[in-house]
KOLKETI-907279 format. One line per 4 residues: their letters; for each residue z, y, x of N, C-alpha, C, O, CB. Coordinates in pm, 1 decimal. Glycine has a CB too. Layout:
REM residues N
A) Z,Y,X,Z,Y,X,Z,Y,X,Z,Y,X,Z,Y,X | ...
END
This chain:
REM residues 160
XXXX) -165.8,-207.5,-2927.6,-170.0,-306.5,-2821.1,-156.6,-234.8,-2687.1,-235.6,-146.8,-2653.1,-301.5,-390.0,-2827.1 | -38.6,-281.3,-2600.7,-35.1,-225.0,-2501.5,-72.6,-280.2,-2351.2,-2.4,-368.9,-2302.7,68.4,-187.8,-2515.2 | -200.9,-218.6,-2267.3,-213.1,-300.2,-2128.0,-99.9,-321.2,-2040.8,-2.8,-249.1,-2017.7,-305.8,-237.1,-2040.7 | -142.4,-468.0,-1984.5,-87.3,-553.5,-1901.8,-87.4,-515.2,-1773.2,-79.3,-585.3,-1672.3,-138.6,-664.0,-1912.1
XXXX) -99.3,-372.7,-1786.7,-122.6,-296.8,-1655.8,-105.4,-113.8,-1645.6,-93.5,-52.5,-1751.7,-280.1,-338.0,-1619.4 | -105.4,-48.4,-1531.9,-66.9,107.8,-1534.4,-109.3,159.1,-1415.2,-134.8,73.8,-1330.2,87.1,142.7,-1550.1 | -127.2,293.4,-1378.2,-166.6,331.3,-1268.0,-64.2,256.9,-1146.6,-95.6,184.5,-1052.2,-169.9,486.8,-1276.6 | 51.7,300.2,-1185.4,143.5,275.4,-1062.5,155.5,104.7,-994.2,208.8,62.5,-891.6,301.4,325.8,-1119.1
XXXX) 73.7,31.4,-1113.6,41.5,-111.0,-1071.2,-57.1,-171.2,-1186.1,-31.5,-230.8,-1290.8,186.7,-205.3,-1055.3 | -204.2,-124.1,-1113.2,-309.9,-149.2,-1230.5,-317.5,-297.7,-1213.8,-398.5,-318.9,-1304.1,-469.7,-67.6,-1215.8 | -297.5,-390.5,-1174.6,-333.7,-525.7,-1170.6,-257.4,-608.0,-1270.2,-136.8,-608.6,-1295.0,-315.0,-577.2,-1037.0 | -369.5,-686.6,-1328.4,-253.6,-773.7,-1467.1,-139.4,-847.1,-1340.2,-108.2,-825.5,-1223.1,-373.3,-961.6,-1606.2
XXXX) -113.6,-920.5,-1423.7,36.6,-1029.9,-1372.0,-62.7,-1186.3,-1290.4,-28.9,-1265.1,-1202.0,170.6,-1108.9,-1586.9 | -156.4,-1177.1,-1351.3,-216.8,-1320.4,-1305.3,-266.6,-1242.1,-1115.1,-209.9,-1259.5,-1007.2,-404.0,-1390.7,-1451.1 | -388.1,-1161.2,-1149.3,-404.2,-1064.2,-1017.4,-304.4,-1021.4,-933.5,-325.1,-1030.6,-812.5,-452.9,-947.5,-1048.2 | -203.3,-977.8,-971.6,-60.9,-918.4,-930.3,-23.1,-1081.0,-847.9,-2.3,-1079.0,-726.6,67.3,-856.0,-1099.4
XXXX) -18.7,-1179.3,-904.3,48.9,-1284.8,-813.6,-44.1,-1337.7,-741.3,1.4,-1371.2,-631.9,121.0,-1393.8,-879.2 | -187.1,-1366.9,-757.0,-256.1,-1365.5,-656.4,-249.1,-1291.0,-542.1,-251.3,-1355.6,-437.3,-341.7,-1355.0,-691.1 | -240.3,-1156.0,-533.7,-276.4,-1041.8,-448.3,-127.0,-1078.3,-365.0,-117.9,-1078.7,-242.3,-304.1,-865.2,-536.6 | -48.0,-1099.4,-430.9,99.1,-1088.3,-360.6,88.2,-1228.2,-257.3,115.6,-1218.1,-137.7,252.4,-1099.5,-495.7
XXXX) 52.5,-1335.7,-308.2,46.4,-1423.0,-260.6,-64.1,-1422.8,-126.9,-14.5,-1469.7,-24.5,34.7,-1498.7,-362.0 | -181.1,-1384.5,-117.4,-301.3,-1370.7,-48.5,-197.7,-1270.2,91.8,-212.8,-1273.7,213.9,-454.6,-1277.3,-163.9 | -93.3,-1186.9,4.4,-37.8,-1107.4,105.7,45.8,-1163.5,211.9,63.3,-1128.8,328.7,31.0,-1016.9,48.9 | 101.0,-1276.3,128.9,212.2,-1353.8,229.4,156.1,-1437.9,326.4,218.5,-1498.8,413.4,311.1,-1448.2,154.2
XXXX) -2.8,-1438.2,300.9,-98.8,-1565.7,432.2,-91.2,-1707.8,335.3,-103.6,-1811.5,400.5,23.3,-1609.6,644.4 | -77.4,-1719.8,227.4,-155.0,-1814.3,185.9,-268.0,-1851.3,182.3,-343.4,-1767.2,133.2,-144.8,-1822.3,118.8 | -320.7,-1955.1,217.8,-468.8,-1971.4,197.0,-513.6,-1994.1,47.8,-437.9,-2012.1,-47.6,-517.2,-2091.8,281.3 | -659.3,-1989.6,45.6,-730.3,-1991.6,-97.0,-697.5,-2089.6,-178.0,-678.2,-2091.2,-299.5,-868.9,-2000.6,-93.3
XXXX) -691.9,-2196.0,-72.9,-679.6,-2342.2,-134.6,-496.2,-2343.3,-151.3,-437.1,-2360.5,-257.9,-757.9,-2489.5,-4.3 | -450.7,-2327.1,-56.9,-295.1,-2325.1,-95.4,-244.5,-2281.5,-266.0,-165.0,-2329.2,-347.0,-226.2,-2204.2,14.1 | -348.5,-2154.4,-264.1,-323.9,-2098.1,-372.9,-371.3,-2104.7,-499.1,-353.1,-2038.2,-601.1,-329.8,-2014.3,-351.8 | -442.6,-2208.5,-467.7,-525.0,-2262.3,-645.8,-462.0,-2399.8,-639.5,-475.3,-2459.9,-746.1,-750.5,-2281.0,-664.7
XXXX) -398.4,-2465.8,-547.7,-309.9,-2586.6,-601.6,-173.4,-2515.0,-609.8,-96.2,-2608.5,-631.3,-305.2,-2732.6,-494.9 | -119.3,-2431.5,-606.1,33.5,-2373.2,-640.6,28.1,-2289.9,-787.4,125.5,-2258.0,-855.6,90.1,-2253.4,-504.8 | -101.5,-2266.5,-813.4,-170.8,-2199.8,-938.8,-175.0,-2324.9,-1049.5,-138.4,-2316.0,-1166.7,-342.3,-2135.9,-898.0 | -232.6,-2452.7,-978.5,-314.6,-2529.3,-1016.9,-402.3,-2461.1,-1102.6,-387.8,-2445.3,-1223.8,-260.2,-2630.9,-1064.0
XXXX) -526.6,-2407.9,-1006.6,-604.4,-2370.5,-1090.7,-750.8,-2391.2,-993.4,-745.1,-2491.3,-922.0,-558.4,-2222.4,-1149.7 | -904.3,-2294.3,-979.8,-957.6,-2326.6,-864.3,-961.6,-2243.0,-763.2,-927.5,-2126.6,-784.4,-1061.0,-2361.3,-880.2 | -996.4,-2275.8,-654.7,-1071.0,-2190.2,-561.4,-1168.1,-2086.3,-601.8,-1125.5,-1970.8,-601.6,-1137.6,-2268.0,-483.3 | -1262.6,-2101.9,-628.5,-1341.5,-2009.9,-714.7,-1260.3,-1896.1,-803.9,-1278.9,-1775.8,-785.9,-1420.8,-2100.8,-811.3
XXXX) -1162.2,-1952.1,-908.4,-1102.1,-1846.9,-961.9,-1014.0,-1751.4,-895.4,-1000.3,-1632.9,-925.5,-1045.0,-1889.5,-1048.8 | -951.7,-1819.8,-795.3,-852.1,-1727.5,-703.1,-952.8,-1668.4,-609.5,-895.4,-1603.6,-521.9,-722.5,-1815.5,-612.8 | -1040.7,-1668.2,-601.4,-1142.2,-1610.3,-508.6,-1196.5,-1481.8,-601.0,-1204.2,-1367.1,-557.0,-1271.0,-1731.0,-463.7 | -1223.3,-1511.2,-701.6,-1254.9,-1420.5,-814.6,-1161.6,-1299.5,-854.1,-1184.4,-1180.6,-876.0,-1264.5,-1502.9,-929.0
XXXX) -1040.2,-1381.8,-854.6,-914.2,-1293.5,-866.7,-912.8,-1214.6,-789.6,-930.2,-1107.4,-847.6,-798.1,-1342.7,-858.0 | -899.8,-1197.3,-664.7,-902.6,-1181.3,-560.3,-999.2,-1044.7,-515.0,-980.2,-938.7,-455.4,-930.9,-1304.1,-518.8 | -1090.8,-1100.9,-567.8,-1206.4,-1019.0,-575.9,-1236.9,-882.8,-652.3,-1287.7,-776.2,-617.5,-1285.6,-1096.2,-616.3 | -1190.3,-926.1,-757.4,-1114.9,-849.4,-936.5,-983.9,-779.5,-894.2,-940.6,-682.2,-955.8,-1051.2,-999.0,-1089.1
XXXX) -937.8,-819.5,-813.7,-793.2,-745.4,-761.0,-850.6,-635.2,-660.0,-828.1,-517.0,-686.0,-670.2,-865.6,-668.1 | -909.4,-662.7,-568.4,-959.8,-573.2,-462.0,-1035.7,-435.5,-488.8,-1031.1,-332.1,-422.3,-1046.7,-651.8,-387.9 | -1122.3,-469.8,-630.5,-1191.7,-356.4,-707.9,-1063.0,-268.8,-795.3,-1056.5,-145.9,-799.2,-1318.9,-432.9,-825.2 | -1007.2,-322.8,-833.6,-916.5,-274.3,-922.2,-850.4,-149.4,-832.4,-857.8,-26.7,-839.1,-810.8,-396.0,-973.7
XXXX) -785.9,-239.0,-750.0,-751.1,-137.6,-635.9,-774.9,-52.4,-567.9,-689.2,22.1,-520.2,-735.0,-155.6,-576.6 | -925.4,-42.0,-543.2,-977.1,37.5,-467.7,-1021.1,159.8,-578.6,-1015.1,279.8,-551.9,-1087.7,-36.1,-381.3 | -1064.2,105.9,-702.2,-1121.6,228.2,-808.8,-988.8,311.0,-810.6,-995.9,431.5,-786.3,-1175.9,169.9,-990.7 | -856.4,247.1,-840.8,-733.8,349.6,-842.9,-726.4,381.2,-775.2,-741.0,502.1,-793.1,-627.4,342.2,-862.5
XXXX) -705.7,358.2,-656.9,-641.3,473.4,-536.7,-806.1,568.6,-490.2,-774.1,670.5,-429.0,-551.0,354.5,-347.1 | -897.4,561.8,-499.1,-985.7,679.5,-532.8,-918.8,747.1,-655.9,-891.5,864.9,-632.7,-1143.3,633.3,-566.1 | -885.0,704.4,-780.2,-871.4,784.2,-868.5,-734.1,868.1,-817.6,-725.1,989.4,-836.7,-871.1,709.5,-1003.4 | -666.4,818.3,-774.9,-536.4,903.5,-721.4,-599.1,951.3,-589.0,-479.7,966.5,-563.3,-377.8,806.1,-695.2
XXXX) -617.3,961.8,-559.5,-706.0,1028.6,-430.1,-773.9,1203.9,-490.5,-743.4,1317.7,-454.8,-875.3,889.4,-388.2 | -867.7,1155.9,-586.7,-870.1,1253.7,-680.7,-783.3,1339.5,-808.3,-764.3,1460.2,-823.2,-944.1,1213.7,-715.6 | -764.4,1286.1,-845.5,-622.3,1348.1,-886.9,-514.6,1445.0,-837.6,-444.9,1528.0,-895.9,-558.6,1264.1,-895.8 | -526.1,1400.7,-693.0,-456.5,1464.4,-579.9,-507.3,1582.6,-522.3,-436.6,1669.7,-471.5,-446.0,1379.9,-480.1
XXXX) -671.3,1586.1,-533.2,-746.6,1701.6,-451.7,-756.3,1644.4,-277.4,-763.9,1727.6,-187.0,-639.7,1869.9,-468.1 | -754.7,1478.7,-245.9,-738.2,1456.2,-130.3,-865.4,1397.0,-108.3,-920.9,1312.0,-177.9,-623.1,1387.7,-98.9 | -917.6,1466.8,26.5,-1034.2,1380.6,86.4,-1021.1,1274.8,106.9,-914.9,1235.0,154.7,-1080.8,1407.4,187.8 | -1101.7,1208.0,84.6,-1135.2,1035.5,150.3,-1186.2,1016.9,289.0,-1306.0,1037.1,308.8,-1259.0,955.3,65.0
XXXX) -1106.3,979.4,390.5,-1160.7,968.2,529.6,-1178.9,816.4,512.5,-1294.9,780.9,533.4,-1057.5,1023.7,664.7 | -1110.1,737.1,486.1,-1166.3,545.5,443.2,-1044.4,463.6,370.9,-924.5,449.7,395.0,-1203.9,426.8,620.8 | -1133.7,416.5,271.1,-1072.7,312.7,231.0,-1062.8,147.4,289.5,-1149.5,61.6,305.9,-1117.5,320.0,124.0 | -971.7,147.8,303.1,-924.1,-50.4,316.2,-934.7,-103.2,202.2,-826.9,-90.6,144.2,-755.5,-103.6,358.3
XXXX) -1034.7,-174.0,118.8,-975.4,-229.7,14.6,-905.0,-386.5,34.1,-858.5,-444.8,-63.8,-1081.4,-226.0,-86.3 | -903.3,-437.6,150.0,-797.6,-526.6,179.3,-667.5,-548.2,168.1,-586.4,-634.1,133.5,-798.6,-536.4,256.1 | -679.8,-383.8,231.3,-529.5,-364.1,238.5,-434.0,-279.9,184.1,-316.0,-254.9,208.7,-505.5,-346.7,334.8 | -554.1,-225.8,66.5,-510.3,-178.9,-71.1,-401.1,-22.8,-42.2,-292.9,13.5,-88.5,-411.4,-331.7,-154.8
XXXX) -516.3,46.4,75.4,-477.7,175.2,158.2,-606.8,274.6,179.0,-720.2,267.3,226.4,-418.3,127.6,313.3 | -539.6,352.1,128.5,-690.8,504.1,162.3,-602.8,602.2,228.3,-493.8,622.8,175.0,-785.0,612.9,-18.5 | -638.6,677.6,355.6,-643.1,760.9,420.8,-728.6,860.9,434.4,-841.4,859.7,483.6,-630.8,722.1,489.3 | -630.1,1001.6,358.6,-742.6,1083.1,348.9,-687.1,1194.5,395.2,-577.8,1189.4,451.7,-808.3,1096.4,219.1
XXXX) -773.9,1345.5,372.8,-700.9,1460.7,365.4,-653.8,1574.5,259.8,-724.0,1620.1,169.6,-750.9,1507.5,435.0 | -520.9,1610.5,289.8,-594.5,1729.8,150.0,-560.3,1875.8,213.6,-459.7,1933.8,254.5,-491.5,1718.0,-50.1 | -667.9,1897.2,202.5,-731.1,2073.6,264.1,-664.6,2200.9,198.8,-722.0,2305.1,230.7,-915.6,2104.7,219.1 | -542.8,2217.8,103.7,-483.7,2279.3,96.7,-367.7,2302.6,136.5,-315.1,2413.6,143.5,-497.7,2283.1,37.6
XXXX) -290.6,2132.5,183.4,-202.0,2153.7,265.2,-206.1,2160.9,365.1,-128.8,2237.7,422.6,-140.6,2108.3,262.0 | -278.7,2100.7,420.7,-372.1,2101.3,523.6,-304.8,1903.1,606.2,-299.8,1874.4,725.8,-342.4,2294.0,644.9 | -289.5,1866.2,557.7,-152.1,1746.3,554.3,-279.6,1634.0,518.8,-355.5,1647.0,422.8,17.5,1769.9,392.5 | -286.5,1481.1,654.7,-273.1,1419.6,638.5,-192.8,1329.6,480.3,-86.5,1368.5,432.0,-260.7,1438.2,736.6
XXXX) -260.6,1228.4,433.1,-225.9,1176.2,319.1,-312.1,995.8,321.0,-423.8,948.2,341.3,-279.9,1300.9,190.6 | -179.9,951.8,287.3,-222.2,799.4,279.2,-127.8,700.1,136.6,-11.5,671.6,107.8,-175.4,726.9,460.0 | -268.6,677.2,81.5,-195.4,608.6,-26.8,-212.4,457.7,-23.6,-306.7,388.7,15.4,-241.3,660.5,-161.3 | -114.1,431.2,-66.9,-74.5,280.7,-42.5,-109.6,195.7,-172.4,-172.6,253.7,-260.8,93.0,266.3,-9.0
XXXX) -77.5,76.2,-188.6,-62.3,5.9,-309.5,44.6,-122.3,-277.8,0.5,-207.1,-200.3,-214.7,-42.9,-362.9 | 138.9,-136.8,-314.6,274.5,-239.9,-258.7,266.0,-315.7,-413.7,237.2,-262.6,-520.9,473.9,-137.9,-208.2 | 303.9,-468.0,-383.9,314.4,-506.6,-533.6,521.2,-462.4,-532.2,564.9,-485.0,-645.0,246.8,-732.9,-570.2 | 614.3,-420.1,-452.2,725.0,-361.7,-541.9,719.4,-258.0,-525.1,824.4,-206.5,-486.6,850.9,-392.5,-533.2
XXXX) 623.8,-186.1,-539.0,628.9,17.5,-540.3,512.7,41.7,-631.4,524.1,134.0,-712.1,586.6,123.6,-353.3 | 391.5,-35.5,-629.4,285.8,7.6,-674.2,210.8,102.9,-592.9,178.0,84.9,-475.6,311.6,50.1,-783.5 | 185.2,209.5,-666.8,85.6,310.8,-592.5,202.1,423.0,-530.1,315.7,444.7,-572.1,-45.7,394.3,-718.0 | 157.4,461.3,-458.7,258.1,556.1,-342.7,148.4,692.7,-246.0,56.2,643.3,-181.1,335.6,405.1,-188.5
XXXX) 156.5,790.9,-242.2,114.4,883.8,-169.6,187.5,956.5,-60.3,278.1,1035.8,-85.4,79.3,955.0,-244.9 | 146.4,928.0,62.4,228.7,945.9,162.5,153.3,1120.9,247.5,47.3,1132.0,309.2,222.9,776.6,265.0 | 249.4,1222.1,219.0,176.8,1351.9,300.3,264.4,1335.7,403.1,379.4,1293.5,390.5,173.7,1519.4,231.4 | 187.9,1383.7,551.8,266.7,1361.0,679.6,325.5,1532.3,689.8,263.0,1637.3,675.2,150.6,1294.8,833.2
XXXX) 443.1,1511.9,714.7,474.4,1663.5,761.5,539.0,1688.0,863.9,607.8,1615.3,935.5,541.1,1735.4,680.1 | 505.7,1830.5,869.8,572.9,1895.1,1037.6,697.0,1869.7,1131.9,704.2,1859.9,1254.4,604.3,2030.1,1025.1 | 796.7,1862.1,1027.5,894.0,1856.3,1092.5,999.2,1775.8,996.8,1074.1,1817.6,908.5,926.1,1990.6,1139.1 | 973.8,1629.9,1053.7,1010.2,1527.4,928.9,1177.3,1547.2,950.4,1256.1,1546.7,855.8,942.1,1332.5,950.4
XXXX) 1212.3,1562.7,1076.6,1360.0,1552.3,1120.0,1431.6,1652.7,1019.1,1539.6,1619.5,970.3,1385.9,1597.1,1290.1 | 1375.1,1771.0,988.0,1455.0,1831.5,878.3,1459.0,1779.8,758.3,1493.2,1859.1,670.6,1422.8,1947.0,855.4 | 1436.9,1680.0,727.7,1464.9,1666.0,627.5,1554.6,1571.8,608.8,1529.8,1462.3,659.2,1378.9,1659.8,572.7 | 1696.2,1591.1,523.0,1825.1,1535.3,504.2,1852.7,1466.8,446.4,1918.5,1372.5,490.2,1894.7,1581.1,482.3
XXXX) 1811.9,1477.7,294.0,1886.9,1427.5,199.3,1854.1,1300.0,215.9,1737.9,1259.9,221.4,1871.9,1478.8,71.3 | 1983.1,1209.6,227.2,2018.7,1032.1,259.5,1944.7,974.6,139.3,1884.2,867.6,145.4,2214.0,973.4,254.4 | 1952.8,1057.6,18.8,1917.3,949.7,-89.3,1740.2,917.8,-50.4,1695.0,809.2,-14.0,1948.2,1025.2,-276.6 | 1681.9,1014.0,-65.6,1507.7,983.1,-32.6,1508.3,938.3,101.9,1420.7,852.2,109.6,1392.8,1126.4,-41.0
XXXX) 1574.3,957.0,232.8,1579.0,916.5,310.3,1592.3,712.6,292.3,1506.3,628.2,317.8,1670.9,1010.3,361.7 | 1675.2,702.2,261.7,1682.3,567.5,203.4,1574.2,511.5,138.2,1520.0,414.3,190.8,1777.0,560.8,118.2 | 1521.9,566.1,6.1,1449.5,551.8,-63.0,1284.6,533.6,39.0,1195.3,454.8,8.2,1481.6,662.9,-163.5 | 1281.6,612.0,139.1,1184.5,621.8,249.3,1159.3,518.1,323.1,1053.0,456.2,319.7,1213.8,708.9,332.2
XXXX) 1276.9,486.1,411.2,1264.3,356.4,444.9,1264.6,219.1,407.6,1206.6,125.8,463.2,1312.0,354.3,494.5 | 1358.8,218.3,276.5,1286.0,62.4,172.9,1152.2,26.3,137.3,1107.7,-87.2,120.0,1327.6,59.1,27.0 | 1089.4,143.7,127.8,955.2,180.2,118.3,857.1,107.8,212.5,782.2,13.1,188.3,948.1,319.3,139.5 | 882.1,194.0,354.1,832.4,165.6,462.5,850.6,0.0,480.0,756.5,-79.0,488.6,895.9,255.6,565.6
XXXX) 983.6,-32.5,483.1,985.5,-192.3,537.6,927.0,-219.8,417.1,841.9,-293.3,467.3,1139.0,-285.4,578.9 | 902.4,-222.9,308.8,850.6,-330.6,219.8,697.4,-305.6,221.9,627.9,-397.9,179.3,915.7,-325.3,64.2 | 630.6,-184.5,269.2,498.2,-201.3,305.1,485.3,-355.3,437.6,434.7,-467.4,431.0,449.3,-28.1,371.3 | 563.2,-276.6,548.4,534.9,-342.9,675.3,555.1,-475.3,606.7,458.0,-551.0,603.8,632.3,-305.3,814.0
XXXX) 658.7,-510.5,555.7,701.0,-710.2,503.3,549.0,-745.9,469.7,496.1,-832.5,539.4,835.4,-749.7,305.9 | 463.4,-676.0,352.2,410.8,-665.9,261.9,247.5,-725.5,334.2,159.7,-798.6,288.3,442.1,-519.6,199.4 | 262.5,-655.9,460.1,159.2,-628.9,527.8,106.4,-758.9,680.3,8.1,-801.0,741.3,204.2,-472.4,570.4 | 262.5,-771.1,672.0,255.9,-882.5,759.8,351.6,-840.9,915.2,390.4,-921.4,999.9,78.2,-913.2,786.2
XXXX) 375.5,-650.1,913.9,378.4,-614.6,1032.4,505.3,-626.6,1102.4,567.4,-522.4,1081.7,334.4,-501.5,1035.4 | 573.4,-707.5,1177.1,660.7,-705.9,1247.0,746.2,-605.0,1324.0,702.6,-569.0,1433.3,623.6,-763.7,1295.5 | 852.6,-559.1,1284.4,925.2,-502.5,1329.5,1048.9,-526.7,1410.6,1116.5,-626.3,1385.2,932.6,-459.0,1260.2 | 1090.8,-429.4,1523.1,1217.1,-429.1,1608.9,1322.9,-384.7,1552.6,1267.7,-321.2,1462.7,1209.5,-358.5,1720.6
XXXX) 1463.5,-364.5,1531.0,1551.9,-318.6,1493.6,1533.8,-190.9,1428.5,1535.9,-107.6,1519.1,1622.3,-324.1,1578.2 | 1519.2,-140.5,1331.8,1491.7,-30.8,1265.0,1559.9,70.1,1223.9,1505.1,169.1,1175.3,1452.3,-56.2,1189.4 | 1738.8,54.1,1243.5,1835.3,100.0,1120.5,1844.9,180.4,1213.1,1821.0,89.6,1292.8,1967.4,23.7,1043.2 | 1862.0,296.4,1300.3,1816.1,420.1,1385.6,1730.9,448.2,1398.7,1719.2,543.7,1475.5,1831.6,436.2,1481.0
XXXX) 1592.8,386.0,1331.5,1482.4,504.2,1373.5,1449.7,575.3,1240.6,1416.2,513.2,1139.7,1328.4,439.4,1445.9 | 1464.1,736.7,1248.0,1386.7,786.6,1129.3,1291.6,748.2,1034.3,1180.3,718.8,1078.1,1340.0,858.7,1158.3 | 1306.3,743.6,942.2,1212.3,711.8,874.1,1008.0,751.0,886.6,909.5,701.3,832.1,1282.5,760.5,769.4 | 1028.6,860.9,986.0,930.5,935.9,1005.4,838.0,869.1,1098.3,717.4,846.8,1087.7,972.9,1057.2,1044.8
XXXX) 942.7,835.7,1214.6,899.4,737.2,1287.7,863.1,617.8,1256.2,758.8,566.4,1296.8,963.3,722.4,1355.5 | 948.2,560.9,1178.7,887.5,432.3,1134.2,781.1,449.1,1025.6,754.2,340.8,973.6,996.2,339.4,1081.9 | 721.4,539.4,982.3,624.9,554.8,930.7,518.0,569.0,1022.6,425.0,492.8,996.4,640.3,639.7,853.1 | 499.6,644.6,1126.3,429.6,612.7,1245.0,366.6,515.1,1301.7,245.2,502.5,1317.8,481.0,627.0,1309.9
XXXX) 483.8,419.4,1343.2,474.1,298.4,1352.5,372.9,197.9,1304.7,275.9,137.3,1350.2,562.5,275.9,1318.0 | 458.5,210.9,1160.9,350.8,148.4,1100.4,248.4,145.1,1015.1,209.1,48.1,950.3,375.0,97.3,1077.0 | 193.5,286.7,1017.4,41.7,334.6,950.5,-23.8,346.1,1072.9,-143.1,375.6,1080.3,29.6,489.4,854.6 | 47.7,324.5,1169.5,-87.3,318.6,1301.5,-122.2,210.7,1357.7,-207.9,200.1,1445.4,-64.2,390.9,1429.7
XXXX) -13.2,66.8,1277.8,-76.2,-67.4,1285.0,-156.5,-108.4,1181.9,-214.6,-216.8,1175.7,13.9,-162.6,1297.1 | -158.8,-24.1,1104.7,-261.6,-44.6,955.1,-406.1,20.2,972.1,-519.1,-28.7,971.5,-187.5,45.0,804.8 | -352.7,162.2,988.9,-506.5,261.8,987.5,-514.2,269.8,1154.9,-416.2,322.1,1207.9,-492.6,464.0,893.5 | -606.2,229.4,1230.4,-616.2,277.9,1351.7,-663.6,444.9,1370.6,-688.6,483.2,1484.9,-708.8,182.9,1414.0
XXXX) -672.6,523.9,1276.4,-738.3,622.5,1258.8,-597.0,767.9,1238.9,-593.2,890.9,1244.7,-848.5,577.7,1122.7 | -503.2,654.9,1214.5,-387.1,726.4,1230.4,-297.8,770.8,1390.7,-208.5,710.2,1449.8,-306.8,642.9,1145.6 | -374.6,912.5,1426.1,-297.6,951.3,1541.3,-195.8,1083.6,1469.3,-228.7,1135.7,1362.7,-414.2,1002.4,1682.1 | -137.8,1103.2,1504.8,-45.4,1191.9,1477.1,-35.9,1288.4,1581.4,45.8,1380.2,1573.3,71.5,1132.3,1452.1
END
């Protein structure tokens, strides 16, 4: 028997569409008549989703060797450090990426290759969509930057 779930997206499918939904600004009630189901349970869900989340990304936190400076379990984001790289690290949870570990580095501009570059910024906008955060024209700014951007409208703790 195989779970309805994995690190890279520990939440079953029922949690998974709650959480996604709660993400887009639905309300509670919106979301137990589009469920048809109750308030209470999507509150529960909800609730059951938020733990879920938060126990994994500690566990990838550890896994990693990365300090914990704080968890969001709202917003299904831990910001921590890890003391061997000496590198800033923030892990995410997206319902189309799942779990994600972000190390900040020195000199993001060197780095070239278009394919992860790409791969970087689909990333980024589908956090920000994900998150609620509004963005200006994006298709010129580095990816580095727009990571900036917008982990410092998420974590206020993020100065660079």
């Amino acid at each position: 028997m195989c779970p309805n779930f994995s690190l890279a997206s520990p939440l079953s499918l029922k949690q998974k569409t709650v959480w996604s939904l709660i993400r887009e600004g639905f309300s509670v009630s919106a979301i137990a008549t589009k469920l048809k189901t109750t308030r209470q349970y999507i509150n529960q869900t909800r609730l059951t989703a938020e733990a879920k989340l938060s126990a994994t990304l500690l566990d990838v936190a550890g896994a990693n060797d990365i300090q914990i400076t704080k968890l969001y379990p709202k917003k299904a984001i831990l910001l921590g450090y890890h003391p061997a790289l000496k590198r800033k690290a923030i892990i995410t949870y997206t319902t189309s990426h799942g779990i994600k570990v972000w190390y900040w580095h020195d000199n993001p501009e060197e780095i070239t290759n278009e394919n992860f570059l790409r791969q970087t910024r689909k990333y980024l906008l589908d956090i920000a969509k994900e998150q609620g955060i509004a963005l200006e024209d994006t298709t010129e700014i580095h990816p580095a930057k727009l990571a900036h951007i917008i982990f410092s409208k998420l974590v206020p703790e993020v100065r660079l």
